[in-house]
C-alpha positions as CSV (number, residue, x, y, z in Angstrom):
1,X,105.1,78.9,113.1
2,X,106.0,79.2,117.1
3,X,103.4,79.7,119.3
4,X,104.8,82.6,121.1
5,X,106.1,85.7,119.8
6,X,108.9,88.5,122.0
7,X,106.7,91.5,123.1
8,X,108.5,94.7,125.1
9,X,105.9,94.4,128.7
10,X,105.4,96.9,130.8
11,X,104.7,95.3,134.3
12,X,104.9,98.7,136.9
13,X,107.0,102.1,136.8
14,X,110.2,101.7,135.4
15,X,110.1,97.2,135.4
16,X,109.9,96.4,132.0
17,X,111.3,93.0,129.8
18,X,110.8,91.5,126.8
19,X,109.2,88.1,127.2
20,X,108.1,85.8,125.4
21,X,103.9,85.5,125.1
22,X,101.4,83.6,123.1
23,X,101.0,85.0,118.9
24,X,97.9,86.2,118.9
25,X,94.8,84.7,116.6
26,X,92.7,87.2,115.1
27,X,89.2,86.7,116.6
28,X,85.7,87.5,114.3
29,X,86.0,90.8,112.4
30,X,90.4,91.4,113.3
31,X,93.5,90.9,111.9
32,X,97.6,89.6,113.1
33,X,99.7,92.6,111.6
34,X,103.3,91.4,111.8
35,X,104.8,94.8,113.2
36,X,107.4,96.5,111.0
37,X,107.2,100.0,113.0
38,X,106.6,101.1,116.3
39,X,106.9,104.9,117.6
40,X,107.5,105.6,120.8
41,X,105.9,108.7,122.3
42,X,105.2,110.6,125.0
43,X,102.1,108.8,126.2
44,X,104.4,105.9,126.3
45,X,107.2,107.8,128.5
46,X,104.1,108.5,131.1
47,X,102.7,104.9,131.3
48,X,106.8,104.2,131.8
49,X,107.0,106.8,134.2
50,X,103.2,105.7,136.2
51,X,102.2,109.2,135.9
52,X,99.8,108.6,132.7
53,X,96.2,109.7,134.4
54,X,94.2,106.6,132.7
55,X,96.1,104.3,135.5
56,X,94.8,106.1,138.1
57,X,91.6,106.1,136.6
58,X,90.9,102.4,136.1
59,X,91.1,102.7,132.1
60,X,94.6,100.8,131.8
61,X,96.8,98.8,134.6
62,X,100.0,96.7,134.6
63,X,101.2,95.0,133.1
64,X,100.6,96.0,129.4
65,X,101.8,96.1,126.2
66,X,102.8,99.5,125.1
67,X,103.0,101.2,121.0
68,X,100.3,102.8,119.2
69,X,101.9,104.3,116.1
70,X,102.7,101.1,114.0
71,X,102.7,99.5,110.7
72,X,103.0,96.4,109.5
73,X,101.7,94.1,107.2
74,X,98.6,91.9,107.7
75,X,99.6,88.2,108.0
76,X,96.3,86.5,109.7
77,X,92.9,87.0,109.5
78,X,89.8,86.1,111.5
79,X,86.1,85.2,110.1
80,X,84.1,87.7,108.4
81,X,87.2,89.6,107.0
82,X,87.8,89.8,103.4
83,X,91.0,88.1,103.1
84,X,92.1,90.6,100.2
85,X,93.7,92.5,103.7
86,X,96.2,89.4,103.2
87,X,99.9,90.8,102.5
88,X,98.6,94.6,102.9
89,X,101.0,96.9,104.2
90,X,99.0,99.1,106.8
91,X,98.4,101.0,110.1
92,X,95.5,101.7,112.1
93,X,93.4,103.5,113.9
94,X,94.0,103.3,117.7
95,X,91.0,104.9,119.2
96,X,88.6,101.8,118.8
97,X,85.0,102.4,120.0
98,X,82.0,100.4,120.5
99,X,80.5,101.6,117.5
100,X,77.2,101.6,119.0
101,X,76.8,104.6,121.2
102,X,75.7,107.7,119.8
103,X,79.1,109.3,119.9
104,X,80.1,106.3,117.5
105,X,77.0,106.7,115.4
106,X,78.1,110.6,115.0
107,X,80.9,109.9,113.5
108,X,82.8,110.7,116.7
109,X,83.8,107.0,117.8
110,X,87.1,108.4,119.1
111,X,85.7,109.5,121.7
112,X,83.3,106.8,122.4
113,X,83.2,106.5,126.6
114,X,84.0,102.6,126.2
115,X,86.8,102.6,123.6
116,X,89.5,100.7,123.7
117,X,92.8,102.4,122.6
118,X,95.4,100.3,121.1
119,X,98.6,99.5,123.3
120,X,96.7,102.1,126.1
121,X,93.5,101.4,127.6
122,X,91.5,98.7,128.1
123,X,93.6,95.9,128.1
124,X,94.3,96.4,124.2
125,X,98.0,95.0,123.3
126,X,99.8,97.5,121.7
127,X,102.7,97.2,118.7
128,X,106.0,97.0,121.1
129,X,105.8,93.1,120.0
130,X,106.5,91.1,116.8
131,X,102.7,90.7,116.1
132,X,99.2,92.6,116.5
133,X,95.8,92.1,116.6
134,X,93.3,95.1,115.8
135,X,90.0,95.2,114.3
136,X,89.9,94.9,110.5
137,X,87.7,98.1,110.6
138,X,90.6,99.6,112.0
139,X,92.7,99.4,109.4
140,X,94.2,101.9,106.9
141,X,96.1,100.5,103.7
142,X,99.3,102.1,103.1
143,X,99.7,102.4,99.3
144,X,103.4,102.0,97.7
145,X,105.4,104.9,98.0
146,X,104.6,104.7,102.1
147,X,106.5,102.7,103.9
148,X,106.8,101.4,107.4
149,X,108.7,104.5,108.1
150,X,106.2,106.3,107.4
151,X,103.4,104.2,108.0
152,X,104.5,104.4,111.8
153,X,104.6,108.8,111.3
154,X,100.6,108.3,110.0
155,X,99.6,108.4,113.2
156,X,101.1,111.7,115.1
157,X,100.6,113.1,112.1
158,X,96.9,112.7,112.1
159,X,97.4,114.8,115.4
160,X,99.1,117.4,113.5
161,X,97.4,117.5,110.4
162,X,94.2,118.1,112.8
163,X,95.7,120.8,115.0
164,X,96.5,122.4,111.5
165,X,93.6,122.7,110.3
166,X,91.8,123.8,113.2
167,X,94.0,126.5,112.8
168,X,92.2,128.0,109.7
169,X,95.1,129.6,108.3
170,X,96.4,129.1,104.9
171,X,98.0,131.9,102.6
172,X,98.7,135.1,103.8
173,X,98.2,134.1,107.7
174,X,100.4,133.7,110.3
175,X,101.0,131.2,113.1
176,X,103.3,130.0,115.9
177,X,103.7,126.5,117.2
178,X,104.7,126.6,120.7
179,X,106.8,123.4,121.4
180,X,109.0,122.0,118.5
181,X,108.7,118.2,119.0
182,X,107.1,115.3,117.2
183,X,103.7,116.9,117.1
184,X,104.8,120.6,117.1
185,X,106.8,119.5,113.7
186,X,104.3,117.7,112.2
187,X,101.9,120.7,112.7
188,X,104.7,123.1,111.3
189,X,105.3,121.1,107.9
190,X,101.1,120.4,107.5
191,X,100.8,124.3,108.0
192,X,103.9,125.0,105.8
193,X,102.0,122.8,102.8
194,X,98.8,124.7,103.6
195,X,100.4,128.1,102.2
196,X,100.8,129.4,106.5
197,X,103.7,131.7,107.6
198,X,104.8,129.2,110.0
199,X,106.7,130.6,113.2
200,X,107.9,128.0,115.9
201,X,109.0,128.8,119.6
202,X,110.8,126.1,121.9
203,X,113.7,126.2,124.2
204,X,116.6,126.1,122.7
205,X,118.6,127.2,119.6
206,X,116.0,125.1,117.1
207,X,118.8,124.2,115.0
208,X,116.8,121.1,114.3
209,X,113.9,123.2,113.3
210,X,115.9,125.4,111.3
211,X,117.1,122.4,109.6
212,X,113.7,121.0,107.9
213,X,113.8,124.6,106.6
214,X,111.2,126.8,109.1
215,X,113.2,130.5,108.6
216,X,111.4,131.7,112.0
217,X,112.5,129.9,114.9
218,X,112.4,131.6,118.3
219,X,112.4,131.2,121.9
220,X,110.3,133.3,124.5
221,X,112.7,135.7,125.0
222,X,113.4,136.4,121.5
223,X,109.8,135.6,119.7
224,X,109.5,139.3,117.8
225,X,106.1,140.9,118.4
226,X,103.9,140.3,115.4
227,X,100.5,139.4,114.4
228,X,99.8,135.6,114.8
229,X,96.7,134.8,113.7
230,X,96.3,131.2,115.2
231,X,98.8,129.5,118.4
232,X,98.9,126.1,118.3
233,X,100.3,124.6,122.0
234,X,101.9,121.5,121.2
235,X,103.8,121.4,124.7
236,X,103.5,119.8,127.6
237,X,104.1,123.3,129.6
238,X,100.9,124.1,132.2
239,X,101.9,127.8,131.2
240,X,101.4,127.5,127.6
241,X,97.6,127.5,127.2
242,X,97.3,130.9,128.4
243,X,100.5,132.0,127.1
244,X,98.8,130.4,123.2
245,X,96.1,133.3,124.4
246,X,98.1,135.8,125.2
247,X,100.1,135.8,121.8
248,X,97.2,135.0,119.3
249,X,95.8,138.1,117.6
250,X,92.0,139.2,118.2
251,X,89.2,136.8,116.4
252,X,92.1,134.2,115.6
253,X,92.2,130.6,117.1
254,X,94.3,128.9,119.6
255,X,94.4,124.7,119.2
256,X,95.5,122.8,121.9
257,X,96.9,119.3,121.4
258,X,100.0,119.3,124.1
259,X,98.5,118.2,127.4
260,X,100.5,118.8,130.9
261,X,101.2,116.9,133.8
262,X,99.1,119.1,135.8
263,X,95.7,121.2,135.1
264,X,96.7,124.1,133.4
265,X,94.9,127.8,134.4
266,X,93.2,129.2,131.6
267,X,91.4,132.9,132.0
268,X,88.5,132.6,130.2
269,X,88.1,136.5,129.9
270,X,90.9,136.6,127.8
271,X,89.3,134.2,125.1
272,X,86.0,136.3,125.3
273,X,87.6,139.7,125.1
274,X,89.7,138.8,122.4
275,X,86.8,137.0,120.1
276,X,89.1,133.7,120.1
277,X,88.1,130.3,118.9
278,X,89.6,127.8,121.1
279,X,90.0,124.1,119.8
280,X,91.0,121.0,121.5
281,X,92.3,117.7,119.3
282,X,91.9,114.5,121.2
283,X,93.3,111.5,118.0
284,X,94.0,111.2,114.7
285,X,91.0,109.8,114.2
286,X,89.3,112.0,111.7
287,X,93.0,112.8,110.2
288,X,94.2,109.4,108.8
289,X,93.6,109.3,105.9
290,X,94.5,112.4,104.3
291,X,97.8,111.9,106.3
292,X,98.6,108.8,104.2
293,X,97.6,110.6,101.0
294,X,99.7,114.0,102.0
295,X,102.6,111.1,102.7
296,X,102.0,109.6,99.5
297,X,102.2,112.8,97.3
298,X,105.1,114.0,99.0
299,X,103.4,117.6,100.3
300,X,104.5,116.4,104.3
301,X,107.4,114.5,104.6
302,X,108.5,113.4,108.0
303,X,111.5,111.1,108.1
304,X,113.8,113.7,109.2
305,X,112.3,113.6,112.4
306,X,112.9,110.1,113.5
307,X,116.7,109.8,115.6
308,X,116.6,106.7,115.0
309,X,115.7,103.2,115.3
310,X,116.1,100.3,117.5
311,X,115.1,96.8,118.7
312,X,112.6,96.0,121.6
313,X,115.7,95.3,124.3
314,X,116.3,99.0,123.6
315,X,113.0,100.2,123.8
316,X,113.2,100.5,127.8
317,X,116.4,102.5,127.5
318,X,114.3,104.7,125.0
319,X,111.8,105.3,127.6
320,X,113.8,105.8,130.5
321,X,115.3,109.1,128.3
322,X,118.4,107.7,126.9
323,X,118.9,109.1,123.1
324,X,120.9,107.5,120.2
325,X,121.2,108.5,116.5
326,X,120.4,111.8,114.8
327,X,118.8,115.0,116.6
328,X,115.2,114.4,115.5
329,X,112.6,114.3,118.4
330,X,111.2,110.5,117.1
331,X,112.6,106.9,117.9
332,X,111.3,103.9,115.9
333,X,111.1,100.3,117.5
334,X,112.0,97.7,115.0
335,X,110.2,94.1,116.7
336,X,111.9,92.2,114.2
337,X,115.4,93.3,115.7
């Protein structure tokens, strides 16, 4: 086996290659997953761009190794890990905490103050490369009927299938989804399973929303006035918080999951005069695993939404905004390309 593997490296705003770097060996307690998936996301775009805020806050600097939706299939192990993870098709976690603070101990190590998240901050190598190392603790086995397609969707849609159900709608309820990309989706088809009235409002037409069947697709200037009993903002718009306010009925819940470019102005009146529950959604932490299993039985499926799928010399292009394929709002990276 070589020594050195092709990874897609990130060394300042917009300078990027793939180069050639050492395979990694999987220290005590991790794993090598050869990488048969890779998203690219919006987070990435931003660490592309130099405008993600964890450079300018110390937590990750150039150069780096981009891609934390990923699956693959394990192919090394280190001591102490049961080598039945051998030949496993899996993904993992990214947030990876200490495990030792009390956030960890709660349950909560996602938003442990010295995590590492994988291809983001602290110096963890992410999936835009032919192999990855990750904690065997990490790990989530992907059973048969999910592939690497899929396996590489299990992560936004943690994301989603949290922002869901922090909506705490099911049958006979009501919601919008401001922002019809990759996450906005995810939420609409998770809420769809749940038994919701799903309403989605973007930009444009949503002919590609319309297409993976959601019926009520608006825009602002169309969006009929009805009762919505929980807004999920899945946009990147500073506007949208208070808009998700504005638009949710009295005693519902507004989940926000889309984060802006720049602090977003929220009237805190509104929220108390309207008796709404307001709930942020950091990871996918919590959401994993019932995403692999809603995957597996076929309640959510979300292939239609990646475009398409390409090799790591095209992953700059990717994130510089140039599209190819279908009109879904995903793009796969293929490292074996």
């Amino acid at each position: 086996m070589s020594s050195t593997m092709r990874a897609f490296v990130l060394t300042g705003p917009r300078e990027c290659s793939v180069q050639e770097v050492p395979v990694p060996r999987p220290a005590a307690g991790e794993v090598v997953v050869d990488v048969e998936r890779a998203g690219v996301c919006g987070t990435d775009v931003e660490f592309f761009t130099g405008e993600m805020a964890y450079l300018h806050q110390g937590h990750a600097a150039y150069p780096m190794r981009l891609g934390h939706e990923w699956a693959g299939t394990v192919s090394a192990v280190g001591d102490g890990v049961d080598p039945a993870w051998l030949g496993r098709r899996v993904m993992g976690d990214t947030m990876l905490g200490d495990r030792t603070c009390r956030r960890c101990r709660r349950g909560h190590q996602h938003t442990c103050e010295n995590r590492q998240e994988v291809g983001i901050r602290g110096g963890r190598a992410g999936a835009l490369a032919e192999r990855l190392a990750v904690p065997a603790w990490s790990l989530h086995a992907l059973p048969g009927g999910v592939d690497a397609v899929l396996g590489a969707l299990v992560e936004p849609g943690g994301n989603a299938l949290r922002a869901a159900r922090a909506t705490g709608t099911g049958g006979g309820d009501r919601a919008l989804v401001l922002g019809p990309g990759t996450i906005g989706l995810l939420t609409a088809l998770f809420l769809r399973a749940a038994g919701t009235e799903v309403h989605v409002m973007g930009v444009d037409d949503g002919a590609f929303a319309r297409s993976l069947g959601f019926a009520h697709v608006w825009t602002r200037e169309t969006l009929p006035d009805l009762p919505f009993d929980a807004v999920v903002d899945a946009t990147g718009a500073p506007g949208s918080p208070a808009l998700a306010v504005d638009l949710v009925e009295p005693a519902g819940r507004v989940v926000y999951i889309g984060l802006s470019g720049r602090p977003s102005e929220l009237d805190t009146r509104a929220l108390v005069l309207k008796d709404v529950t307001a709930v942020g959604v950091l990871s996918a932490s919590p959401g994993l695993a019932d995403t692999i299993a809603a995957y597996a039985s076929g309640a959510v499926d979300p292939r239609p939404l990646v475009a398409a799928t390409v090799g790591l010399e095209q992953a700059g292009a990717v994130l510089a905004g140039e599209r190819t394929g279908g009109a879904g709002p995903k793009v796969h990276v293929d490292p074996r390309r």
